[in-house]
Structures are given as structure tokens and as C-alpha cells.
C-alpha positions as CSV (number, residue, x, y, z in Angstrom):
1,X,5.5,26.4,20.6
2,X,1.8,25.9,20.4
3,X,0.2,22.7,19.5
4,X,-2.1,24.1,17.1
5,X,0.8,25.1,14.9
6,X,1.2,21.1,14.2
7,X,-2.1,20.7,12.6
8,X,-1.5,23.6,10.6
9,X,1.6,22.7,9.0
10,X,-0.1,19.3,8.4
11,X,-2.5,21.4,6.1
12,X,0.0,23.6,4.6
13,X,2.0,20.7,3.8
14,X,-1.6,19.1,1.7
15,X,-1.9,22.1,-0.1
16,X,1.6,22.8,-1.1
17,X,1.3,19.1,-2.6
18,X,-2.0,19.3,-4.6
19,X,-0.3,22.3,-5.9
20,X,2.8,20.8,-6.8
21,X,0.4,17.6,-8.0
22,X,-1.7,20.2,-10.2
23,X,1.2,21.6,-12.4
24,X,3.7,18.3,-12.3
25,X,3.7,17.0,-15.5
26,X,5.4,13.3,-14.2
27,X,3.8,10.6,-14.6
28,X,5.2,8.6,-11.6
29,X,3.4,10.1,-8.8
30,X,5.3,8.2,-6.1
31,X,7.5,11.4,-5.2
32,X,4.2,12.9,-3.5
33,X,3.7,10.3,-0.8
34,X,7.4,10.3,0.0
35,X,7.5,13.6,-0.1
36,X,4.2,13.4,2.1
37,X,5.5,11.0,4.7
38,X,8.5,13.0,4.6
39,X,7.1,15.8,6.1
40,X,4.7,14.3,8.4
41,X,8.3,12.8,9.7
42,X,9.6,16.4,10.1
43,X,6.1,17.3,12.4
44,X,6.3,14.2,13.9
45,X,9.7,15.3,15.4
46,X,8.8,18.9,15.9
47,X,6.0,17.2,18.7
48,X,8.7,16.2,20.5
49,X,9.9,19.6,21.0
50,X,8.2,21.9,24.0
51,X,4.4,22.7,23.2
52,X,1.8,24.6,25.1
53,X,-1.9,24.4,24.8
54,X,-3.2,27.5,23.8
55,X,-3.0,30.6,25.8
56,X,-5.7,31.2,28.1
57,X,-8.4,33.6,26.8
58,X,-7.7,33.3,23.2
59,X,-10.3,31.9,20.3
60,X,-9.2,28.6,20.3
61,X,-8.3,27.9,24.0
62,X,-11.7,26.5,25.1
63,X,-11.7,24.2,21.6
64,X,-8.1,22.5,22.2
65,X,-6.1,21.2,25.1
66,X,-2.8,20.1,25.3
67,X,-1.9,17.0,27.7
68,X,-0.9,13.2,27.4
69,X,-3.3,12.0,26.1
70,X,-3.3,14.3,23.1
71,X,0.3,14.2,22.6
72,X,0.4,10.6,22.5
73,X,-2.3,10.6,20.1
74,X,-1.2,13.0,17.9
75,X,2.0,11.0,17.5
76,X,0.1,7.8,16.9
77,X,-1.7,9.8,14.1
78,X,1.2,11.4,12.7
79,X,2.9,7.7,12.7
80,X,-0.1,5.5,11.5
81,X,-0.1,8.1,8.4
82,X,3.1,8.0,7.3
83,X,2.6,4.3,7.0
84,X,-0.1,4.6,4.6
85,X,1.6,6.9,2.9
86,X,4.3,4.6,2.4
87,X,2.2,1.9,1.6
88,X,0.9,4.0,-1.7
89,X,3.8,3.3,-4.0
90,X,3.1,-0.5,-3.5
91,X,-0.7,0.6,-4.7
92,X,-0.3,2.6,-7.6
93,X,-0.5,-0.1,-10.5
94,X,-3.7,-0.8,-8.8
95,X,-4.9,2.5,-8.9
96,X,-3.8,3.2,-12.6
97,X,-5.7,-0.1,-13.8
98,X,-8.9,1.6,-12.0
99,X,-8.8,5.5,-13.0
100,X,-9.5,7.0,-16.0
101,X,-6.5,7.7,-17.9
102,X,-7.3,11.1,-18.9
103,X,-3.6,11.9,-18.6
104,X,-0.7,10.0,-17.2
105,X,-0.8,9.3,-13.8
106,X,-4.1,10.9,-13.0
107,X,-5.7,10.6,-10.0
108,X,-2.9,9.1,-8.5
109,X,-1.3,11.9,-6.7
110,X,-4.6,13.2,-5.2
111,X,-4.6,9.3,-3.6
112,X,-1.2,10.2,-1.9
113,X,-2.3,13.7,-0.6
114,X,-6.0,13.4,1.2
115,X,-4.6,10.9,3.5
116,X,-3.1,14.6,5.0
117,X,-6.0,16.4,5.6
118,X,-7.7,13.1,7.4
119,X,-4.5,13.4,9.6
120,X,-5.1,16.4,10.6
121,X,-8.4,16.2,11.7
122,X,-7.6,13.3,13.5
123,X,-4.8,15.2,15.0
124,X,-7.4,18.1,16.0
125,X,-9.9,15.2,16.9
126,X,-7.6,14.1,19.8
127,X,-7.1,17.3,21.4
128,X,-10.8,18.1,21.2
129,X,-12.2,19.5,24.6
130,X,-15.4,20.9,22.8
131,X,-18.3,19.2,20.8
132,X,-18.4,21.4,18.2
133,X,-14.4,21.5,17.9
134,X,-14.9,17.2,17.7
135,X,-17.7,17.2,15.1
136,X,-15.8,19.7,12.6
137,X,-12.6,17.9,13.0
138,X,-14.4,14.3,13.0
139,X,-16.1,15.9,9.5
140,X,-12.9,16.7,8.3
141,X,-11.6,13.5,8.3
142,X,-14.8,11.3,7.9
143,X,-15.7,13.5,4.1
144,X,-12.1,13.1,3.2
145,X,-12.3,9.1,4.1
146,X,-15.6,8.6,2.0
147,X,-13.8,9.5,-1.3
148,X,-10.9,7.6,-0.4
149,X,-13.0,4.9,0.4
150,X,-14.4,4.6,-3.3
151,X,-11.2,6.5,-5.4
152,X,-11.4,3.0,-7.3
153,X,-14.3,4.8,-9.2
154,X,-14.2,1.9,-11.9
155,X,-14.2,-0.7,-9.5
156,X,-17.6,-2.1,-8.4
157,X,-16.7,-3.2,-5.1
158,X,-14.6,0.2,-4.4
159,X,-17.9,2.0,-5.4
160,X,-20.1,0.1,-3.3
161,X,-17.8,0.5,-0.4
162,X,-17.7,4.3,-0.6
163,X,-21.6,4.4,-1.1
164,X,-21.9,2.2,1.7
165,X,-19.6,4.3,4.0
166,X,-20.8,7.5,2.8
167,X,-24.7,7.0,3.7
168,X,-24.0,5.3,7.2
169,X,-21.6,7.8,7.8
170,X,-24.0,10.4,7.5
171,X,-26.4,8.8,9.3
172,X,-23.5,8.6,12.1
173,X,-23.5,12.2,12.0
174,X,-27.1,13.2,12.3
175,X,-26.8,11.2,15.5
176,X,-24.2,12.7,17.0
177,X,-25.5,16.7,15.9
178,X,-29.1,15.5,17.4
179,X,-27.3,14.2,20.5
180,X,-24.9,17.6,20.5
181,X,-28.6,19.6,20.1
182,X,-29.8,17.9,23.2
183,X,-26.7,18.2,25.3
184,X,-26.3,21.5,24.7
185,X,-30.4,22.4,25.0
186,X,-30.3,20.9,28.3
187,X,-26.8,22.0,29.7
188,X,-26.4,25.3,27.9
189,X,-22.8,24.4,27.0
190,X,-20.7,22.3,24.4
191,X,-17.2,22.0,26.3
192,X,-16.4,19.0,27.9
193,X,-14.9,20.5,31.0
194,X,-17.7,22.6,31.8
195,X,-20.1,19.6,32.0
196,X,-20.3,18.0,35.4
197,X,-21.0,21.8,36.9
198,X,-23.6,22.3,34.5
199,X,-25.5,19.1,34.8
200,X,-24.9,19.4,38.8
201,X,-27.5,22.9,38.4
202,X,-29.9,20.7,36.4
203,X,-33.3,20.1,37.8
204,X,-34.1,16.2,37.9
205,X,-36.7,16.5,35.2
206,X,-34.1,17.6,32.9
207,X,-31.6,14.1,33.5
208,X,-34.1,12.3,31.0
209,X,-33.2,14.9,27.9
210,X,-29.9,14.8,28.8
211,X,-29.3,11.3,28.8
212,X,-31.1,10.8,25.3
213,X,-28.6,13.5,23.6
214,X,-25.5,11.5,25.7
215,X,-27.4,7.9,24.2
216,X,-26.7,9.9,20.6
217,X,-23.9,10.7,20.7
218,X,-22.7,7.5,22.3
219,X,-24.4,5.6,19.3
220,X,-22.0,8.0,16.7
221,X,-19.3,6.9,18.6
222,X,-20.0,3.2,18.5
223,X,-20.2,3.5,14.8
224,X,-16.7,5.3,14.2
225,X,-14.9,3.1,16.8
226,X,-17.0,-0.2,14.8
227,X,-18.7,-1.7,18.4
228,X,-21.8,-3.8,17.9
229,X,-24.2,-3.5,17.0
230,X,-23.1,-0.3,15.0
231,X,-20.0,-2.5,12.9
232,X,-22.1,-3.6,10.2
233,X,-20.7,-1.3,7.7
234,X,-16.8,-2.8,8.7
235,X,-16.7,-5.8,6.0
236,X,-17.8,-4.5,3.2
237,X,-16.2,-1.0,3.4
238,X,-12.9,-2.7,4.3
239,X,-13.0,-5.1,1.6
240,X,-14.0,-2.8,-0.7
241,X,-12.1,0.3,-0.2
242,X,-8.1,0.5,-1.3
243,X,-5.6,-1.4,1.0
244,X,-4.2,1.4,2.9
245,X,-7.2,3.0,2.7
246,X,-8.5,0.0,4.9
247,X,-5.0,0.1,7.1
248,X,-5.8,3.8,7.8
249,X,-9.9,3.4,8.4
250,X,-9.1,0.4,11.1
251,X,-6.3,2.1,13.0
252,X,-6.2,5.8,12.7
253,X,-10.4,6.7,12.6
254,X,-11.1,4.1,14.9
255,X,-8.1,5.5,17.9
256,X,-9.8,9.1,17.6
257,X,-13.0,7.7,18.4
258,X,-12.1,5.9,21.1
259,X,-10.1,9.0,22.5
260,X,-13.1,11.3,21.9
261,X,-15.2,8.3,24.1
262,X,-12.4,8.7,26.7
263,X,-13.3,12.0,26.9
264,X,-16.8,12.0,27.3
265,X,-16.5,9.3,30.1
266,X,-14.0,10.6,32.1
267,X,-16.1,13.9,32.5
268,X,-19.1,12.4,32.9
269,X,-17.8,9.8,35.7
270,X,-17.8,12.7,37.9
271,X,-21.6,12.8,38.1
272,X,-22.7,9.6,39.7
273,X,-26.2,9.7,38.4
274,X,-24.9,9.2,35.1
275,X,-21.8,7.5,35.4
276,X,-23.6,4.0,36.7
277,X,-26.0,4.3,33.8
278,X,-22.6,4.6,31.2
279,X,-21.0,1.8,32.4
280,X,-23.7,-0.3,32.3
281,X,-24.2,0.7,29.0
282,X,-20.4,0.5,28.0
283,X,-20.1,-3.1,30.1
284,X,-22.8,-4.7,27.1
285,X,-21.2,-3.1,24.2
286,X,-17.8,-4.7,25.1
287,X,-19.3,-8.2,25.6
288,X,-21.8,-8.0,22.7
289,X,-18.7,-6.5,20.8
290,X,-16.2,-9.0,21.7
291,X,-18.9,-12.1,20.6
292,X,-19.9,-10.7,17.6
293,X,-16.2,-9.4,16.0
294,X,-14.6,-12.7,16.8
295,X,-17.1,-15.5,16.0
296,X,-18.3,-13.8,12.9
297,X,-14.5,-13.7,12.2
298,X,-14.3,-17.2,12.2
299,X,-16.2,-18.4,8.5
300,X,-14.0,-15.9,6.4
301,X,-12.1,-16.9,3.2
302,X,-11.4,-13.3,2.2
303,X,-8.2,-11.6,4.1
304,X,-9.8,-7.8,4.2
305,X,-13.5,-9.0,6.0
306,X,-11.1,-11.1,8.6
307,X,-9.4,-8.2,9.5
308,X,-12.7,-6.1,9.3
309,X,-14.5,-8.7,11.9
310,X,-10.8,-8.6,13.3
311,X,-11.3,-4.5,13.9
312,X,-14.7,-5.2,15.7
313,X,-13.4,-8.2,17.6
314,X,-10.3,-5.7,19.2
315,X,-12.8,-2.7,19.9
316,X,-14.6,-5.1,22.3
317,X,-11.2,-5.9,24.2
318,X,-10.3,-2.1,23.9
319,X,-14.1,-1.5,25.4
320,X,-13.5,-3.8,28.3
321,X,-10.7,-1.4,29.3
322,X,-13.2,2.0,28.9
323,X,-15.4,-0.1,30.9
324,X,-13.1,0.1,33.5
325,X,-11.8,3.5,33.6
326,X,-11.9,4.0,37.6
327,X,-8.5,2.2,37.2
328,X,-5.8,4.3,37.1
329,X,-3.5,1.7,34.6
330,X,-6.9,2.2,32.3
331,X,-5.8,4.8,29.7
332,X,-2.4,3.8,29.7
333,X,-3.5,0.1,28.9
334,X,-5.8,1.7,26.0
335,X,-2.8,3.7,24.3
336,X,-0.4,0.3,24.9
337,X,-3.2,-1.8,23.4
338,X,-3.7,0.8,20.2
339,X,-0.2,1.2,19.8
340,X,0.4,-2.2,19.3
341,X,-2.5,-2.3,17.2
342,X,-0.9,-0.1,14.9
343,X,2.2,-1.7,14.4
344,X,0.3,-5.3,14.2
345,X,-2.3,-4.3,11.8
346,X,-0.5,-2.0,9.6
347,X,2.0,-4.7,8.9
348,X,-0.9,-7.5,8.3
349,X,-2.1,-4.5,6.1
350,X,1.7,-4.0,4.5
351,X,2.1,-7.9,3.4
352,X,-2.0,-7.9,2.1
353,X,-0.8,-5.0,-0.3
354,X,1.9,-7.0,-1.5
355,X,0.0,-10.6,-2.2
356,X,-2.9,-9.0,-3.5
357,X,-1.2,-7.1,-6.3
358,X,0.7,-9.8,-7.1
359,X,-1.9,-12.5,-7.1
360,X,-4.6,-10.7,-8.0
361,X,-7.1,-11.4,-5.0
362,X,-7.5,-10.5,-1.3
363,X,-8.9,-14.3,-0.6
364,X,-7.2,-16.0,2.0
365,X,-6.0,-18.7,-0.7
366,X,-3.9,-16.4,-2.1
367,X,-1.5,-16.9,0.8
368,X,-0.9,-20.2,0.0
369,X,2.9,-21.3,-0.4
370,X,3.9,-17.7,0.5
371,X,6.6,-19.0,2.9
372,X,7.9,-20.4,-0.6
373,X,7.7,-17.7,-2.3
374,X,8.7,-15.0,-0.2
375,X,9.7,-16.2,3.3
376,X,10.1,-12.4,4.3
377,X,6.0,-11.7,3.9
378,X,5.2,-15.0,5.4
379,X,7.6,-14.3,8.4
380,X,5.8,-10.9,8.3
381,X,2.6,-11.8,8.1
382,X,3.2,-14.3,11.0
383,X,4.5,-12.2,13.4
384,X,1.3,-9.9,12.9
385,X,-0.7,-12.9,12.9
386,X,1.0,-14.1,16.3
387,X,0.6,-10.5,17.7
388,X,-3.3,-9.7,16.7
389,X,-3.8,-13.6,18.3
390,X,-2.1,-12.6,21.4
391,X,1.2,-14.8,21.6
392,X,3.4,-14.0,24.3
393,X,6.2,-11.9,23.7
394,X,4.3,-9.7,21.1
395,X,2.6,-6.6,21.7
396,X,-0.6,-8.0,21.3
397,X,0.2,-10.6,24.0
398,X,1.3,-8.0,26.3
399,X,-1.7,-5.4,25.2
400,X,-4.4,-7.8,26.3
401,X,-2.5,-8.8,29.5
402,X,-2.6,-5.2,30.5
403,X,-6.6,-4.7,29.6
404,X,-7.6,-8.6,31.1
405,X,-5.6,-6.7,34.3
406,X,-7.4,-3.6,34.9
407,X,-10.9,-5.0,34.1
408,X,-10.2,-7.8,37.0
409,X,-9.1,-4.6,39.4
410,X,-12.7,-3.1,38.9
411,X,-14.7,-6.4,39.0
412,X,-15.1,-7.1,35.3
413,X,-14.8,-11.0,35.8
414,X,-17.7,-12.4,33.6
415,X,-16.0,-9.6,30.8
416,X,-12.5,-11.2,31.2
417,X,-14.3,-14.8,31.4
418,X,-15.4,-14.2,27.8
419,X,-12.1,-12.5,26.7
420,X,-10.3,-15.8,27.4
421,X,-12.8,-17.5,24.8
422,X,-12.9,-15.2,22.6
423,X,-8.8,-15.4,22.1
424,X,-9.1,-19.0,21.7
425,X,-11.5,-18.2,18.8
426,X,-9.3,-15.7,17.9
427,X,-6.5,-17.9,17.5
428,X,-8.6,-20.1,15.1
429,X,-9.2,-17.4,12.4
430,X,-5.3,-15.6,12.5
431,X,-3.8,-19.3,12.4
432,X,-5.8,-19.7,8.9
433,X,-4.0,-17.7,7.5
434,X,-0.6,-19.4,8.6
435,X,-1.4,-22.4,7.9
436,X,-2.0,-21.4,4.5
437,X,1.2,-19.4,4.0
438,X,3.0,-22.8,5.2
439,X,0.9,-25.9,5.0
440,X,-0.6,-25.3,1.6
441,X,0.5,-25.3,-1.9
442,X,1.5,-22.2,-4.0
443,X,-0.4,-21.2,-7.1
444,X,2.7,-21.2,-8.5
445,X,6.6,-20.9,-7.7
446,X,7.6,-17.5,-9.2
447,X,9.4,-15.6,-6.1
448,X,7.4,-12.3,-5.4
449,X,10.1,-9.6,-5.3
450,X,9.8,-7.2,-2.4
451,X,10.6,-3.2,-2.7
452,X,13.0,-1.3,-0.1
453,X,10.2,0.7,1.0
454,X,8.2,-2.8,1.7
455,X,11.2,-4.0,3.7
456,X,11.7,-1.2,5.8
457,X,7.8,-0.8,6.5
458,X,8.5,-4.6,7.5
459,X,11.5,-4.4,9.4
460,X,10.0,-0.9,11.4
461,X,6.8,-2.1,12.2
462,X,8.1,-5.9,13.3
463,X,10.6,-4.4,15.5
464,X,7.6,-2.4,17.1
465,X,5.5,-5.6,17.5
466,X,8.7,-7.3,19.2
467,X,10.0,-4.2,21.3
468,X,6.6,-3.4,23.0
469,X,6.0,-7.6,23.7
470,X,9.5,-7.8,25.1
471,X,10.1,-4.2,26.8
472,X,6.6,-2.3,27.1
473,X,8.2,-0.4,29.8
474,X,8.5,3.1,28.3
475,X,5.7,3.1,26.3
476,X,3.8,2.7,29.7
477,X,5.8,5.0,31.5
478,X,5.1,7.8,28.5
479,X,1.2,7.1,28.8
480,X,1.3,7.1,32.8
């Protein structure tokens, strides 16, 4: 089966919805994203089956390959949207208080149906061999992100958000299409594979072009995966945009990036006149990364700009382990790390959903009393808690053990110095939050009733967290 046939279905599956959306007359538009997440299900088990890249010598063969780290990726895709699919439901008296109500449940359905066609450019991201093949597919998703970013078109904050996101965004583009223009002027080719031979014909004069179009599209990058000191769109977009809109932005976008950076660096740390130059370069961006995300983490009262500064704070651990990609345990310890990223932050992202709607606010007092009030999303919310902080027998614990490990094989001491401080500061901002869930009193008593779909999102997603911090074994052994 080819792999290209997963993507597709993806879309069909998007359009087959908006036209079901376009002549339903319900007003309950719940059915799409279960339908939605229901069919991402069915590809999600049809990657499991035997694929093959495409054959040599057709179209898309020199766009697309097919190999771990793209299958892994396209799972995690597949996976982290059928959470936020899933998460919708939860969402929609939210969204109906916000959009016009032309007619009865408008707007609503289209919120359960984009979140597709960002999968599948996500999914085409990750198998991406060629620039031009990443910057369509990275387009794909980005345009379809902006107006999920402000869909709360009545809401101020929703507004700003996508405005916000929309004009760095394209400023992240023009970046990495100048630094694309420059690669490919100097080299005479956009495919990844085909670099190092190209840059090996390269006179010497021609090194300094080069690396100017590689310092583009290196700053792109650093915006999409939220490293300093490109992150400064993070809080506000996050707190503005929808809740699982901010789930999908700080797992899903932010894993393609750094798969498309994995990428670049592992071709060009065949040329040793560049690769010395890279991870100098990607050695500061972790450590100014890693300050920045976590301290600046530390004064927030409002839940969506601590997990925004949270977001930053883990791309400079994850950057610590692209900094040391001569390890061989490197990737694998990346797609451990994101994994249990997933699974952490889409269930602090789950239990957010919840509070919010019910108490009207996204600040961090809003938690107070929750263990009162709904032990289940306090025991939730501090597992993921536990997890992002690195507790042992969490993935996050585990996760950081394996990144703090290969950076010491490949000399990153000072790196792994700061890491250690930057968890203890870490454990400052997460513990906040429990402490207000347990320590503090409720707002009121009134038991916050929790949905099926809440519960199993819950009970999936902390079984992940546990199973990868008490038995990472397979997981590794898939990404080796």
C-alpha cells in the first residue's frame, strides 16, 4: 500500500464532512468530530498495515519518503488529532456563545472538520524529503491553523490571537521561501538527499550564500517549533485561540517542525564545514530556549500562557537532544520525549477545557478546590502536572532522563547543568497549579459533572503518561 494513499483519505474524509456539514440540517454538530475522529481511527490502523514509499521514478517519489521516522510521526499526528477532535464536543457551548447565529449550530461543524486538513499536512510535513514538498504541506496546515486560531470571531482575545498568528506566520514564511531561494540558487536543488553532493561541488565563495539561505530557513523553523528568541507569538496565541485549538498548535505543529529540523540536520551533518557552524548555532538556541520558556513561566496566573511558556520551556529540552544528534539514542529520545508530550499536554489541555467552561476563566484560580469538586480532573490534571514537571515514573520523568543522557554522551555538560535548574524552576510553576486544586478554597461546591468522552480522553491519555514512565521499552524499541 502506498503511504501517500493515507494523506489522501485524510482529505477525502474532510471533504466528505463539509459536505455532509453543508446540507445537515441538525443543530447538534457533535456527530462530525466523532465521525471525524472515527475515521482518523480507521487510517490510523490502516498505518499499521504494509506501506511502501513511492515507487522509484514516479512524480511524487523524490517529494515523499517512507521510513521510521515518518511512520512514527504520522501516527503521532493521526493520534494528537483525534484527541482534539474529541475534545470539540466539550467546546461547543463556547463556540455557540461566540458565532453568529445565523442558523442553528453554524459554524460549529466547520470547527470540527479543518482540524483534518491541518492533519494532513502535518502528515505530508513528516514525510517531506523536498523543500518545496515541506513549504506546501507546512502552508497547508499553517493557513488552516490561522482561522482556527481566531474562529471565536466575536471574541476580542480569539481575534487578536489569529491576527497575531496570522502576520508572524507570514513573516515565518517569507523567511523560510527567501532561505529556500538561496539554497536552491546556490546548490541548484530543493531535495534534501541530494544536498551534501551538491554543496561538496560548491566553490568556497559560494559557502557564505549558502549558509545565509540555511540561517533562513533555520529562523522559520525556530518560529514553528516556538525556540527563542522566535516564541514571542506563544502566549498570546495560545491564550487566545480555542482550547484544542491550543492542544493541537503546542503538540502536533510544533513535532513537524522539529521533524522537518531533524531533517535538515541530519543531511547537512555530513558536510563538516557546516555541520560545526549548526551546532553551535543549535547548542545557544537550546540554552537561551530552556532560560527563557521556564523562568518567564514562572510569574503566570493564567493556565493557557503557563502552558504557552511551558511549550517554549520543552522545545529547549527537545533542542538539547537535536543538539546532540551524533548520538545514535538521539531521535529515538526526541520521538520518546514528544510522545510523552502528547499524552501529558493534551490531557493538561483535556481538564483546562473542562474548568474553563465551567468557571468561566482560564486563570489559574479557577482551579481552586477542584480536588473537591471533581477529584477525577484534579487527579488528571496532577498526573499531567507531575509528568510535564518530570516526576519519576511518568513519561515526562523518563523523557528528560533519556535527552539529559544523550547530551552527556556528546559533551553537552554546561546544557545538562542548566536542564537540572531549569526542572527545579519547572517544578515551581506546574506545582501552582496543584496546590491550587488542593490547598485552596473552591469558588463554590457545585460538583462539575464529567462527560464519557472526557473520561475516556482521561483514562487513555493517563494510562499513556503512566505506561511510557513505567515501561518505555517498546516505544524505544519502535523508534530505534
Amino acid at each position: 500500500m502506498n503511504t501517500l494513499l493515507l494523506e489522501i483519505a485524510v482529505v477525502v474524509l474532510g471533504i466528505v464532512l463539509l459536505l455532509v456539514e453543508a446540507y445537515s440540517n441538525r443543530a447538534n454538530k457533535n456527530y462530525l468530530a466523532y465521525t471525524g475522529a472515527a475515521g482518523l481511527f480507521g487510517v490510523l490502523v490502516l498505518s499499521f498495515f504494509p506501506m511502501h514509499a513511492p515507487a522509484a521514478g514516479s512524480p511524487s517519489a523524490a517529494f515523499i519518503t517512507h521510513d521510521v521516522l515518518s511512520v512514527f510521526f504520522v501516527r503521532f499526528t493521526l493520534i494528537a488529532t483525534i484527541v482534539t477532535l474529541l475534545m470539540i464536543p466539550g467546546y461547543r457551548p463556547v463556540l455557540e456563545r461566540y458565532l453568529p447565529a445565523e442558523r442553528a449550530g453554524g459554524g460549529v461543524g466547520e470547527f470540527a472538520i479543518l482540524p483534518l486538513f491541518v492533519c494532513a499536512g502535518l502528515m505530508w510535513m513528516v514525510s517531506s524529503i523536498d523543500f518545496i514538498m515541506i513549504f506546501v504541506s507546512l502552508e497547508l496546515a499553517t493557513i488552516t491553523l490561522y482561522i482556527l486560531a481566531t474562529y471565536l470571531r466575536q471574541n476580542a482575545a480569539s481575534l487578536e490571537a489569529g491576527t497575531k498568528f496570522l502576520i508572524l506566520g507570514a513573516l515565518s514564511t517569507g523567511f523560510i521561501v527567501y532561505g529556500i531561494s538561496w539554497i536552491f540558487g546556490t546548490t541548484g536543488t530543493t531535495n534534501l538527499l541530494a544536498l551534501p553532493a551538491a554543496i561538496q561541488r560548491l566553490p568556497e565563495s559560494a559557502l557564505t550564500p549558502l549558509l545565509f539561505g540555511i540561517a533562513m530557513v533555520l529562523v522559520a523553523l525556530s518560529f514553528k517549533i516556538s525556540a527563542f528568541p522566535f516564541q514571542f507569538w506563544v502566549p498570546d496565541v495560545y491564550q487566545g485561540a480555542p482550547t484544542p485549538v491550543t492542544s493541537y498548535l503546542s503538540v502536533a505543529s510544533k513535532a513537524a517542525g522539529f521533524v522537518v529540523l531533524i531533517r535538515l540536520l541530519v543531511v547537512l551533518g555530513t558536510v563538516p564545514v557546516i555541520s560545526h557552524k549548526l551546532h553551535a548555532v543549535i547548542t545557544l538556541l537550546a540554552a537561551l530556549t530552556l532560560i527563557f520558556g521556564n523562568f518567564a513561566a514562572i510569574p503566570q496566573t493564567n493556565m493557557k500562557r503557563l502552558l504557552g511558556y511551558s511549550s517554549v520551556a520543552h522545545a529547549g529540552y527537545l533542542l538539547m537532544a537535536v543538539a546532540s544528534l551524533g548520538s545514535k539514542m538521539a531521535i529515538p529520545a526526541i520521538g520518546f520525549y514528544l510522545a510523552g508530550y502528547l499524552a501529558m499536554t493534551m490531557l493538561a489541555f483535556v481538564v483546562l477545557t473542562v474548568v474553563s467552561e465551567v468557571t468561566g476563566g482560564d486563570e489559574i484560580s479557577r482551579f481552586n478546590g477542584l480536588g473537591r469538586r471533581s477529584p477525577l480532573l484534579a487527579g488528571a490534571m496532577l498526573l499531567a502536572s507531575a509528568s510535564l514537571a518530570g516526576i519519576p515514573f511518568t513519561a515526562g520523568f523518563i523523557g528528560k532522563l533519556l535527552i539529559f543522557e544523550v547530551a552527556i554522551n556528546q559533551g553537552h555538560y554546561g546544557l545538562v547543568a542548566l536542564g537540572c535548574v531549569t526542572v527545579a524552576a519547572g517544578f515551581y510553576y506546574y506545582f501552582k497549579v496543584i496546590r491550587a486544586m488542593y490547598w485552596q478554597q473552591p469558588a463554590e461546591e457545585t460538583p462539575i459533572r464529567v462527560t464519557f468522552t472526557v473520561k475516556l480522553l482521561i483514562a487513555l491519555l493517563g494510562a499513556g503518561i503512566l505506561a511510557f514512565g513505567i515501561y518505555p521499552a517498546p516505544l524505544l524499541s519502535a523508534l530505534r
